[in-house]
C-alpha positions in Angstrom: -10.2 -13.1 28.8 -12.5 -15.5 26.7 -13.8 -14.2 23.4 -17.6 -15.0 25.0 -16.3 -11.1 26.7 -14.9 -9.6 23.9 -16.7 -6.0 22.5 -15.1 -5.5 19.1 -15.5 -1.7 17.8 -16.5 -2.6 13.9 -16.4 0.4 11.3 -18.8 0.0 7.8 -17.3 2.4 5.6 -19.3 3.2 2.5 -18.8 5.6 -0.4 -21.6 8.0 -1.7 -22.8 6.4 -5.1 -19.1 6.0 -5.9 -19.1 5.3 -9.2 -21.3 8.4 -10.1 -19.4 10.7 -7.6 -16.1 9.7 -9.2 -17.9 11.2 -12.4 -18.5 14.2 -11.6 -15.3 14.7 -9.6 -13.1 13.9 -12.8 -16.1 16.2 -15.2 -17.2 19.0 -13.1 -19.9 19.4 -15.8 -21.9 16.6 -14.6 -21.9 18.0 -10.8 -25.3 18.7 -9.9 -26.9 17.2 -12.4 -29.0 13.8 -12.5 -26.2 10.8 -13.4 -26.6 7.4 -14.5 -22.9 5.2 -14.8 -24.2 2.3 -17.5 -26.8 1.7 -19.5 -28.7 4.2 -22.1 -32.0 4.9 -22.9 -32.5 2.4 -25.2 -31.0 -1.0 -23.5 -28.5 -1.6 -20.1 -28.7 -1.8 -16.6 -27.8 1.3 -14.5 -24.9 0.3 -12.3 -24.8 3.1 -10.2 -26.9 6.5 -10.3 -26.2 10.2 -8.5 -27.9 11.0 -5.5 -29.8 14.2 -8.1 -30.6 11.3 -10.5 -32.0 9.5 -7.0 -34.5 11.4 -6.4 -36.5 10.9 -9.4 -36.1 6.9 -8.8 -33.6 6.1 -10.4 -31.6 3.5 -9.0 -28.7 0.7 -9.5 -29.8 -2.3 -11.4 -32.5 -0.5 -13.0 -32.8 -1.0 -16.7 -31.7 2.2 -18.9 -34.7 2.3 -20.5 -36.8 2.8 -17.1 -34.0 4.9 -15.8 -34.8 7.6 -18.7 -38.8 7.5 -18.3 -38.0 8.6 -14.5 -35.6 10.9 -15.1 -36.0 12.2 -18.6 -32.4 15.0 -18.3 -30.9 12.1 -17.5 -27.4 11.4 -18.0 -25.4 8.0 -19.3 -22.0 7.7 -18.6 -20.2 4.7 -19.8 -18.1 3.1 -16.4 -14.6 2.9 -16.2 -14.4 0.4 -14.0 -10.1 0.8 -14.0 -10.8 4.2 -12.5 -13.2 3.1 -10.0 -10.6 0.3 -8.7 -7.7 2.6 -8.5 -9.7 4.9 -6.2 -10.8 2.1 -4.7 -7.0 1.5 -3.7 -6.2 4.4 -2.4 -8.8 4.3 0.3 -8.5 0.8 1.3 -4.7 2.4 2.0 -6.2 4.9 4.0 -7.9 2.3 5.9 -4.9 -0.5 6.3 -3.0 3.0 8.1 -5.5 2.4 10.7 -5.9 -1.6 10.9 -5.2 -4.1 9.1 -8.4 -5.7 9.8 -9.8 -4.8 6.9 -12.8 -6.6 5.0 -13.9 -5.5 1.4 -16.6 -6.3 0.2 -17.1 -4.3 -3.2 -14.7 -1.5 -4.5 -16.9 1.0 -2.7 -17.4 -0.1 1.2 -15.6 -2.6 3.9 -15.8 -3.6 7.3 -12.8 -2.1 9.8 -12.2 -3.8 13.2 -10.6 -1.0 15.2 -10.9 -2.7 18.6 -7.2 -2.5 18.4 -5.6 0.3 15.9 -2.3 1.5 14.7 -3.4 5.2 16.2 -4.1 3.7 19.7 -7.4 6.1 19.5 -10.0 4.2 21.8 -12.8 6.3 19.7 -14.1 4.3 17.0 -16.4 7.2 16.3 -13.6 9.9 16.4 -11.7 7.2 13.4 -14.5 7.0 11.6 -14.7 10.5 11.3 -10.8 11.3 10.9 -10.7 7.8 7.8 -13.7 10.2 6.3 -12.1 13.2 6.7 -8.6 11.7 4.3 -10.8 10.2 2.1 -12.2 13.8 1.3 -8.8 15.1 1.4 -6.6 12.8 -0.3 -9.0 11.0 -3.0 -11.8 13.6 -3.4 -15.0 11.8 -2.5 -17.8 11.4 0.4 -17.9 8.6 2.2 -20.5 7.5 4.9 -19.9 5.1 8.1 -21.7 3.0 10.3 -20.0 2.6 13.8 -20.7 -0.5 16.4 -20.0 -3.7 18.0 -20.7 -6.3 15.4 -20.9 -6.3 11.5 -24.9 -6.4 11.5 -25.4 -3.0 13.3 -22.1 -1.1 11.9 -23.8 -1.7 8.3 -26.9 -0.7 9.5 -26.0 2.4 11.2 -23.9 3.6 7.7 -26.8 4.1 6.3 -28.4 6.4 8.7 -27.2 9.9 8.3 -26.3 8.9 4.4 -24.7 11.2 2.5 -21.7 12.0 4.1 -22.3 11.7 7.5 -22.1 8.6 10.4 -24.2 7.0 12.9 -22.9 4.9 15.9 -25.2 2.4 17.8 -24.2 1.8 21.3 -24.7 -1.3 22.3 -26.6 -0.5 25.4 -28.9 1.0 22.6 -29.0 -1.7 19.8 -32.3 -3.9 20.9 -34.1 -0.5 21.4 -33.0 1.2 17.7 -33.5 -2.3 15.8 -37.3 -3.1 17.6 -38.2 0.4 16.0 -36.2 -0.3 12.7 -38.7 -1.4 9.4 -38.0 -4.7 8.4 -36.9 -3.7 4.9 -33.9 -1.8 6.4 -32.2 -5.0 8.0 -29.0 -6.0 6.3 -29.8 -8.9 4.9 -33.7 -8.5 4.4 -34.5 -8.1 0.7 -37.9 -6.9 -1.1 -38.7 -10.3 -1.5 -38.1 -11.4 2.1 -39.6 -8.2 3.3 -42.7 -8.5 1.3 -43.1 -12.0 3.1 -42.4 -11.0 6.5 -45.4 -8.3 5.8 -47.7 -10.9 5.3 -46.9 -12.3 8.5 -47.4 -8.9 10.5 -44.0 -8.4 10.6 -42.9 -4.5 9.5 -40.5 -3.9 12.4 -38.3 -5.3 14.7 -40.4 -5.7 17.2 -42.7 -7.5 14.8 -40.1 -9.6 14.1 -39.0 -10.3 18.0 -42.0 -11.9 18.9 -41.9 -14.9 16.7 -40.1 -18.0 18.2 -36.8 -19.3 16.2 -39.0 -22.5 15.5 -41.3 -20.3 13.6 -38.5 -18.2 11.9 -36.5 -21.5 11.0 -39.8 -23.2 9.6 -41.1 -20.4 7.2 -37.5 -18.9 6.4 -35.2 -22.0 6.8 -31.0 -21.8 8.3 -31.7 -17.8 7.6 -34.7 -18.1 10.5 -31.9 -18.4 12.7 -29.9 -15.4 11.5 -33.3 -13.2 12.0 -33.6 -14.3 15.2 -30.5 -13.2 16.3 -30.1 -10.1 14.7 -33.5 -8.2 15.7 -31.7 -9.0 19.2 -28.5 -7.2 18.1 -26.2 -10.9 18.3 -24.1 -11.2 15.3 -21.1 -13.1 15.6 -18.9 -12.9 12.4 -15.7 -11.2 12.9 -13.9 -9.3 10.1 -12.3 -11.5 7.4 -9.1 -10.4 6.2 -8.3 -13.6 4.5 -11.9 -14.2 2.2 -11.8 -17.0 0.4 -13.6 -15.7 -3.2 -15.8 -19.4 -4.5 -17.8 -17.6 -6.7 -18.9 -14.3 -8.7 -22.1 -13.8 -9.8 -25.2 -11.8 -10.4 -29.2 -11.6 -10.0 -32.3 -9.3 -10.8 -35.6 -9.4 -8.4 -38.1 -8.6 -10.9 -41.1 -6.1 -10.0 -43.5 -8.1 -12.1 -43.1 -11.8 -12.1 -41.6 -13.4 -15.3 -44.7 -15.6 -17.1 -42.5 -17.0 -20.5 -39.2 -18.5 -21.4 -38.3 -16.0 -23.6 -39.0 -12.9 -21.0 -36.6 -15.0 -19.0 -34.1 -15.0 -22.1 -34.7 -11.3 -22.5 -34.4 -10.7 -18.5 -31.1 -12.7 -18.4 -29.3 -10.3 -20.9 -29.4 -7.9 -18.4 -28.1 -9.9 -15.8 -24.9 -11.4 -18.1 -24.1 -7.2 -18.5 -23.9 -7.2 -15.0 -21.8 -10.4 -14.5 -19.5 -8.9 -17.8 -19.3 -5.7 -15.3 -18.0 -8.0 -12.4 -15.6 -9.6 -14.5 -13.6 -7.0 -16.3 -13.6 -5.2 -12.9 -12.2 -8.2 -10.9 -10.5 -10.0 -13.9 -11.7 -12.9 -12.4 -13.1 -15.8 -14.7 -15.1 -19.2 -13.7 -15.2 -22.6 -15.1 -18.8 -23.3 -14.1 -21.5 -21.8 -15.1 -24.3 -22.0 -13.4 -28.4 -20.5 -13.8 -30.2 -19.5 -10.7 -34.0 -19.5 -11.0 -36.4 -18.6 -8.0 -40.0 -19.1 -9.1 -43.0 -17.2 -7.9 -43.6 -19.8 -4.9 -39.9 -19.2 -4.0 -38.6 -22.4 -4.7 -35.2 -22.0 -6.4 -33.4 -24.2 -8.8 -29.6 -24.4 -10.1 -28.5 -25.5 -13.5 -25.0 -25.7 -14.4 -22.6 -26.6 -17.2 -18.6 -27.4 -16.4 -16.0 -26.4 -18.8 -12.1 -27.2 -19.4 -11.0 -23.7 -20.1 -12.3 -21.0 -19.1 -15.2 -19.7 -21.2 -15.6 -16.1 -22.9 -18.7 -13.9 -22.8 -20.4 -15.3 -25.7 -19.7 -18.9 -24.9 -21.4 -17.8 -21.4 -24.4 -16.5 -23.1 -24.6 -19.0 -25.4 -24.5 -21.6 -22.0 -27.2 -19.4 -20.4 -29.2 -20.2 -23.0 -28.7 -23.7 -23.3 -29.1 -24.2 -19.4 -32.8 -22.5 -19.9 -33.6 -24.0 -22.9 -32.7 -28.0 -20.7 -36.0 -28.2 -19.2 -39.2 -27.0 -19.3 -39.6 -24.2 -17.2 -42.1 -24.0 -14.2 -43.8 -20.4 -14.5 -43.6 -17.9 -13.1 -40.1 -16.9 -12.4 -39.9 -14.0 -9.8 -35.9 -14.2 -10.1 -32.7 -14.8 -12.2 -29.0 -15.2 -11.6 -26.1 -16.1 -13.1 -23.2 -17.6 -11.4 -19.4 -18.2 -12.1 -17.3 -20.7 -9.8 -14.1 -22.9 -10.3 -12.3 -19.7 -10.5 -8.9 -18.4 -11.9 -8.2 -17.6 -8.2 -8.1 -19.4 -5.5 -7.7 -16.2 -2.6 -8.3 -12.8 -2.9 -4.6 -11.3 -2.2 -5.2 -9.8 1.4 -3.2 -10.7 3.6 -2.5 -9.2 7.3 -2.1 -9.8 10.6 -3.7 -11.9 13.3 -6.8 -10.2 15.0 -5.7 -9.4 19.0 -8.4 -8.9 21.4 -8.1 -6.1 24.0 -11.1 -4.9 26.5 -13.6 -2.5 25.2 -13.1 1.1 26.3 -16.1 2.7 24.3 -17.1 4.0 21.0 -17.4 7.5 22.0 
């Protein structure tokens, strides 16, 4: 059979607002109440907030400060990110029971190829529901999951029915759902991209189908080609057990464009407790350091600074600053990241089998 044939059955599994839910699992106190994990009211970024603390706005990357005007009962919680990763664990086990095609990509969701399993079950949708199902059981925490044939639509569909529930997208279905789909709800899309896709008419999939890929390559560049595709359900990247980790890093989109240096100073604090977050969670560390800066016309611009050992916290802040302070900034600034590569690993320990390829018998 060539691989041009192949129909993979892809599983997106993703925890309900994990961190928060593993809260108020381990202080029944907090259940039902409006949660924030990071961050106070005075300074922070929320990493994670309750689905109760939701629906007054609140929301993950938001600043603490923000996070208490919406939500004024709102409650901080300080993460405990060793917590979080040994829950983490135990359903990733759960999930290598199944296949060992198994992609994470954060503590709280991952990609599952089931095409073949370890429980010859033909059903990805009847898996999906039985690897929910244990994770309830065994660890004590929702989870949602998207079910389909490629990466794209699996993550798509887990968002569907969210909280705890699933969604499968057939792919004798996928061009219809994704020409009816907004814009702003394809993987890949963010509120930046979205916002510029609406000034060119396009607030669906079918929007977005019209337009030629020499249009799509010329106004979004190599990712043209990837919107192309997608609104036509074709997305080709198979589940990587063996990821090669380059970098780690973090960025904010700001609401309100950025108009001085300093804001940018101020702006990047938050973004460094974030990239502290990512750090002591994955004790990785990086020998580069590097300053992303997208300005308001969307032209982006790196700045980095190499070291011999690997630097601490405040020696990253302090090289933050520096890389800022090298040049004269062009205003406004619409977004900032920082970045961390040359790493103290060279592979992410996950290591299984090779992928087989068997004929498609169905999802349902």
């Amino acid at each position: 059979m060539k691989d041009e044939a192949i129909i993979r059955k892809i599983i997106h599994v993703d925890m309900d607002a994990f961190y928060a839910s593993v809260e108020q699992m381990d202080n029944p106190d907090l259940i039902g109440k409006p949660v924030a994990v990071g961050g106070n009211r005075e300074r922070g970024v929320v990493a994670a907030a309750s689905y109760e603390a939701r629906k007054y706005g609140v929301r993950s990357a938001m600043s603490g400060k923000m996070a208490a005007l919406k939500c004024p009962q709102l409650i901080f919680v300080r993460p405990r990110f060793e917590r979080y990763k040994e829950l983490s664990n135990q359903i990733r086990d759960i999930f290598y029971e199944y296949t060992d095609l198994v992609e994470p990509l954060s503590l709280d969701e991952a990609f599952l190829d089931v095409t073949v399993n370890k429980v010859n079950n033909p059903s990805a949708t009847l898996l999906a529901k039985e690897i929910r199902l244990r994770i309830k059981e065994e660890v004590g925490l929702n989870a949602s999951a998207g079910i389909s044939y490629n990466k794209f639509l699996a993550k798509t569909a887990s968002d569907i029915n969210k909280p705890n529930g699933q969604a499968v997208i057939l792919p004798k279905d996928a061009e219809v759902f994704l020409e009816k789909l907004p814009i702003e709800k394809f993987y890949g899309v963010g509120k930046v991209t979205a916002e510029k896709m609406n000034k060119l008419g396009i607030y669906n999939g079918l929007d977005l189908k019209q337009y030629s890929l020499q249009f799509l390559t010329k106004k979004f560049g190599k990712a043209g080609l990837h919107y192309f595709n997608i609104v036509r359900g074709i997305h080709q990247s198979e589940v990587q057990p063996n990821r090669l980790r380059k970098s780690l890093s973090a960025e904010n989109t700001f609401e309100q464009d950025l108009p001085t240096a300093s804001d940018c100073l101020s702006a990047l604090e938050e973004v460094l407790v974030e990239v502290k977050k990512r750090m002591e969670r994955t004790g990785i560390k990086g020998r580069t350091v590097t300053l992303k800066i997208k300005y308001s016309d969307f032209t982006i611009q790196t700045r980095s600074k190499t070291f011999e050992q690997y630097p601490e916290m405040d020696k990253i802040w302090e090289t933050v600053q520096t890389l800022v302070e090298q040049e004269e900034l062009k205003m406004p600034v619409r977004l900032l990241g920082v970045g961390l590569s040359n790493l103290n690993i060279e592979e992410e320990k996950i290591l299984f089998g090779k992928q087989l390829h068997f004929d498609f018998e169905g999802f349902e």
